[in-house]
RODO-2510 file (C-alpha; in nm, 4 decimals, decimal comma):
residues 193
     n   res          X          Y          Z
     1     x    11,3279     8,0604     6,5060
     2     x    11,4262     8,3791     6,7091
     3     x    11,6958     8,3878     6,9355
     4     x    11,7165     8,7503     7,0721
     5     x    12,0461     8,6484     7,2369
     6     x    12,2140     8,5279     6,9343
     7     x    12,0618     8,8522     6,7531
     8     x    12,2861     9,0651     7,0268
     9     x    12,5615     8,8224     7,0001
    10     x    12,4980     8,9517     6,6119
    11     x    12,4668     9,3153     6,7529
    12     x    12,8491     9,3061     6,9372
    13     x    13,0521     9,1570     6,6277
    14     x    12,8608     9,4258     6,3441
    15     x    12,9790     9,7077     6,5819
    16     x    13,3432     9,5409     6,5972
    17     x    13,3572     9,4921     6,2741
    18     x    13,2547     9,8374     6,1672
    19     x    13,4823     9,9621     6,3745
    20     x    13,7337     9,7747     6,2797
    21     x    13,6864     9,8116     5,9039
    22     x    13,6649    10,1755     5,9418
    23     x    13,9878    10,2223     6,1496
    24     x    14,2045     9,9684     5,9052
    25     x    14,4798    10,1207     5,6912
    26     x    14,2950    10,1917     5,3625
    27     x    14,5962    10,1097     5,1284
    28     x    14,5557     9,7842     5,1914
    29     x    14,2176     9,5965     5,0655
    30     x    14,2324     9,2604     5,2173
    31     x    14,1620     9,2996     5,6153
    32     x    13,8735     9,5551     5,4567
    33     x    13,7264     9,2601     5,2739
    34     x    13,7414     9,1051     5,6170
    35     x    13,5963     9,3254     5,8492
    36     x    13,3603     9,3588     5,5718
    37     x    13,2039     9,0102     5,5378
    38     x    13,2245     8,9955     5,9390
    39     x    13,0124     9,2858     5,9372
    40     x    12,7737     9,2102     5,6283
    41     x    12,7204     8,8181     5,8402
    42     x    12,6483     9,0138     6,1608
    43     x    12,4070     9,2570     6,0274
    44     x    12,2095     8,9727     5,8366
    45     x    12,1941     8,7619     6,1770
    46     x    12,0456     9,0289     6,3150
    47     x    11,8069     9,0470     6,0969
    48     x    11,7724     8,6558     6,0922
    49     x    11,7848     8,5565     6,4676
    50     x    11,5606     8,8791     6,5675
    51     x    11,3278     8,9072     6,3813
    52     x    11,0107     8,6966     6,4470
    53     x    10,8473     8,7561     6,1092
    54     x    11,0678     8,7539     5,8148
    55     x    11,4097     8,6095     5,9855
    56     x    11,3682     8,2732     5,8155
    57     x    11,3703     8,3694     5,4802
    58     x    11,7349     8,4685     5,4539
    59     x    11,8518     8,1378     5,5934
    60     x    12,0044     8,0351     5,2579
    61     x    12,1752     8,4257     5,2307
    62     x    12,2907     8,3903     5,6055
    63     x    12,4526     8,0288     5,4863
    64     x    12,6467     8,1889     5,2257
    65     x    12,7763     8,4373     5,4048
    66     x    12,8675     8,2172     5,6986
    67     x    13,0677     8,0549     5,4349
    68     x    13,2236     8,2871     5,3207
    69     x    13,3266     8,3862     5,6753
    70     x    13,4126     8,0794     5,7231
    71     x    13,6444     8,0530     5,4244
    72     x    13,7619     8,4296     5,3947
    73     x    13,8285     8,6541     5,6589
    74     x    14,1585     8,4677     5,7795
    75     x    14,3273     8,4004     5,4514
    76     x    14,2624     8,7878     5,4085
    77     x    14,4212     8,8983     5,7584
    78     x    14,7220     8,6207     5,7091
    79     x    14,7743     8,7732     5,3085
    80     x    14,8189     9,0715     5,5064
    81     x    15,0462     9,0305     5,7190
    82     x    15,3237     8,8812     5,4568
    83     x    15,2185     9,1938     5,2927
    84     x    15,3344     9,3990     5,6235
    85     x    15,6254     9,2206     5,6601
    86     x    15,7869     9,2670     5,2718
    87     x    15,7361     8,9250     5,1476
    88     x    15,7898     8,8075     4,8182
    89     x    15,4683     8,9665     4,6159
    90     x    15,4852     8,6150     4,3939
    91     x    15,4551     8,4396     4,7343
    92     x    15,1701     8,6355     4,8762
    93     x    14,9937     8,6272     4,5478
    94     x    15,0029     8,2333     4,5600
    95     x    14,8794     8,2151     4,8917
    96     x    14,5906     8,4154     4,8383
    97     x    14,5435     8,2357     4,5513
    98     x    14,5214     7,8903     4,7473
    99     x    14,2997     7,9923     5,0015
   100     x    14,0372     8,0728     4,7302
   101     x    14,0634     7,6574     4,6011
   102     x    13,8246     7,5614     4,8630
   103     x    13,5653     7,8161     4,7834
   104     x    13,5753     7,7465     4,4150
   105     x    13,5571     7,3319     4,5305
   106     x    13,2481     7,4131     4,7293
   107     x    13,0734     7,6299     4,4802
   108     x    13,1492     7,3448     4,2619
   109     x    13,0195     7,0276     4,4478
   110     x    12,7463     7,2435     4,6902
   111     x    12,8593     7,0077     4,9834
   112     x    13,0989     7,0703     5,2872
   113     x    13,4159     6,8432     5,3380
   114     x    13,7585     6,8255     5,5786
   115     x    13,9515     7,0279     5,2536
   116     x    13,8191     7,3635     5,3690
   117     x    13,9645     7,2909     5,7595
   118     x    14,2629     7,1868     5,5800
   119     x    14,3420     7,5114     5,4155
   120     x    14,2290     7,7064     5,7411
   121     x    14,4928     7,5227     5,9237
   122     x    14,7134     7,6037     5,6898
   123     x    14,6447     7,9616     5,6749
   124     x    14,6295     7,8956     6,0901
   125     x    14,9895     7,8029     6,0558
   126     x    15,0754     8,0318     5,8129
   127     x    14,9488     8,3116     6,0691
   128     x    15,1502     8,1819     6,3241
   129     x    15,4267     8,1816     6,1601
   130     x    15,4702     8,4991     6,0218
   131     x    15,3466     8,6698     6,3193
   132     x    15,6257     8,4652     6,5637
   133     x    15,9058     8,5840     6,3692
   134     x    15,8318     8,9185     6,2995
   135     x    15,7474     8,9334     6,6745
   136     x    15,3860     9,0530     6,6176
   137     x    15,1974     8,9207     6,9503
   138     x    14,8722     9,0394     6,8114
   139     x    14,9201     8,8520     6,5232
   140     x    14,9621     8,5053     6,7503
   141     x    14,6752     8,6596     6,9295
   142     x    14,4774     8,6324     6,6006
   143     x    14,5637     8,2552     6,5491
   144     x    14,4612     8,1600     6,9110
   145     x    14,1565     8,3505     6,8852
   146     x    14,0618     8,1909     6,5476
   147     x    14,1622     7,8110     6,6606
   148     x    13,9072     7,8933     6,9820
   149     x    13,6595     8,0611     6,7087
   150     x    13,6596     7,8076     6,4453
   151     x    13,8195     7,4770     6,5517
   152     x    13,6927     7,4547     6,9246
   153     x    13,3808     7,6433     6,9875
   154     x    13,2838     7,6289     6,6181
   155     x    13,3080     7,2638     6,6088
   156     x    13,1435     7,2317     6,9427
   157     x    13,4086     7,0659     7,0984
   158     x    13,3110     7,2252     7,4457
   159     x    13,0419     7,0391     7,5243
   160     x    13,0804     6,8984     7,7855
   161     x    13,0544     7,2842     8,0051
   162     x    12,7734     7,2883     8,1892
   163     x    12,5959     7,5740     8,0465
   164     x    12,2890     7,6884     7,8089
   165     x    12,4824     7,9495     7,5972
   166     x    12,4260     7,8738     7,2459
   167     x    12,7339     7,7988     7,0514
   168     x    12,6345     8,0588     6,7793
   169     x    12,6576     8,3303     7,0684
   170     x    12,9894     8,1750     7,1973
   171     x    13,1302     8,2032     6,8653
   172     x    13,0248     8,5626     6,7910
   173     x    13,1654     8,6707     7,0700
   174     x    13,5378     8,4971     7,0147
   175     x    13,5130     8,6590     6,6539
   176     x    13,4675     8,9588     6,8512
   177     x    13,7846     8,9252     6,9796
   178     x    13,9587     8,8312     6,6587
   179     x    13,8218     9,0960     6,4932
   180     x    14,0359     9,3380     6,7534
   181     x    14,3223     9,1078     6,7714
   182     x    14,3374     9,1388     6,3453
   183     x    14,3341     9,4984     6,3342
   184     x    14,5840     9,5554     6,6234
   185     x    14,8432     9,3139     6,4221
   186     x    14,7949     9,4661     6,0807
   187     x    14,7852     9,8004     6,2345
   188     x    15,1048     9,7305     6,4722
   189     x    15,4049     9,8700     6,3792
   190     x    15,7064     9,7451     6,1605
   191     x    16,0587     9,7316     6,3511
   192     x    16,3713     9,6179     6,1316
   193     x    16,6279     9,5022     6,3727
***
């Protein structure tokens, strides 16, 4: 199937994500990994949603990586953050460590279930959190954008708007958004009161 819309929906988040992933601090690896997969998923639905002839054949490469998307790129922005902010190493090790239980329970029963929203509230939470009290409003920024991302538009809980957008393009262009919101809170400056 092509969808030339989705493919520039595809178009706007690579570019994003590029730029984000080249303007990130490079002593820290995990918003990298983030911006990377964004931009890896973005390229391939490109390729997948624009191109009439070959698209469909990386449906099963463009599932893994929506996955891993799916599963990834927050826990990696949220590790960063306690990073940021001097948090127990021991702590931030654990909860990187967590978030990585759901992709090793999927990769293990090839099926998707409520456990890997669970642990993306959590890390939702978690985001929130650590960006309130260390008064980081791009870092709330980042949570709002990813509950509209992933549990609203994702979820296609806005339904009921009366328009022919497809979701996939809707939720491309929200990631768009976190993608800016993520680097402006890991890249916004530390104040110790």
């Amino acid at each position: 199937m092509v969808r030339y819309s989705t493919a520039l929906s595809h178009i706007f988040l690579a570019g994003i994500s590029i730029y984000c992933w080249k303007n990130v601090n490079r002593d820290w690896p995990f918003p990298q990994v983030a911006f990377g997969i964004i931009a890896f998923h973005s390229l391939l639905g490109v390729w997948k949603w624009g191109n009439p002839t070959y698209g469909q054949k990386i449906d099963r490469l463009y599932g893994l990586t929506t996955t891993l998307q799916d599963l990834l790129v927050l826990p990696c922005i949220v590790t960063t953050l306690w990073l940021k902010y001097s948090y127990s190493l021991n702590f931030v090790i654990s909860h990187s460590t967590l978030t990585l239980l759901p992709l090793a329970l999927l990769l293990q029963s090839h099926q998707k279930f409520d456990v890997i929203d669970v642990f993306l509230l959590g890390n939702v939470l978690s985001s929130f959190v650590v960006s309130y009290f260390n008064d980081n409003q791009f870092g709330v920024s980042v949570t709002l954008s990813y509950i509209l991302s992933y549990f609203i538009i994702k979820r296609d809980m806005i339904n009921s708007l009366p328009m022919d957008v497809p979701i996939q393009d809707l939720f491309n262009y929200s990631m768009c958004f976190f993608c800016y919101f993520a680097l402006k809170a890991v890249q916004q400056p530390f104040y110790e009161y």
